[in-house]
N, C-alpha and C positions, 0 to 999 in steps of 0.2 A: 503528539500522537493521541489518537484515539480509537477507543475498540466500539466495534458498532455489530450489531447479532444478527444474522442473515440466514434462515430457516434454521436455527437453532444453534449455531456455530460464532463463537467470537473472532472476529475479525481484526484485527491491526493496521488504523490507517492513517497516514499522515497527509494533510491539506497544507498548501501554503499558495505562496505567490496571487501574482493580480491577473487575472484576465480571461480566455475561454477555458472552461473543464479539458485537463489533457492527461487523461489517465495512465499512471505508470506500474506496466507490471514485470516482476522482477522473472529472469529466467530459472531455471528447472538447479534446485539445492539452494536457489538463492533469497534474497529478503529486500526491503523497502529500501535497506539501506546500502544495496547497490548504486542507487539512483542519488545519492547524496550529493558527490562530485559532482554532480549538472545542475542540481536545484538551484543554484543561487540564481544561473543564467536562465533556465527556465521559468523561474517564478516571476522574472522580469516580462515575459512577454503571456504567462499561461497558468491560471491556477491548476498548478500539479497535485493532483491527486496519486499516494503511492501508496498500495494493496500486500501486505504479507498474507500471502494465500496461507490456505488452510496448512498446516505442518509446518511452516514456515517463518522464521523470524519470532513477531509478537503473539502469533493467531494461534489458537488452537489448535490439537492435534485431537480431532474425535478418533475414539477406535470405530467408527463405523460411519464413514466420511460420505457415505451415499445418501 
């Protein structure tokens, strides 16, 4: 995992696997590590890229998130 700043806000992301960008983002109360269970199979065919949105998981909670 890593955190990466994106207009001013830390971010929580994790890369793995080999092959095209297949961004994964997690549903509504949820976090990166939803997506866990799949990763092994999809790292085999897709660098997954997985996003804890803002409030979320690892990322930041701004009080003024606009």
């Amino acid at each position: 995992m890593t955190r990466h700043r994106v207009d001013g806000a830390e971010y929580e992301v994790t890369i793995g696997g080999d092959g095209p960008p297949l961004l994964l983002i997690h549903g509504f109360t949820g976090s990166s590590a939803d997506w866990g269970p799949l990763l092994a199979e999809l790292g085999g065919v897709a660098m997954t890229v997985s996003v804890d949105l803002l409030g979320h998981g690892g990322s930041e909670s701004p009080p003024e998130p606009a």
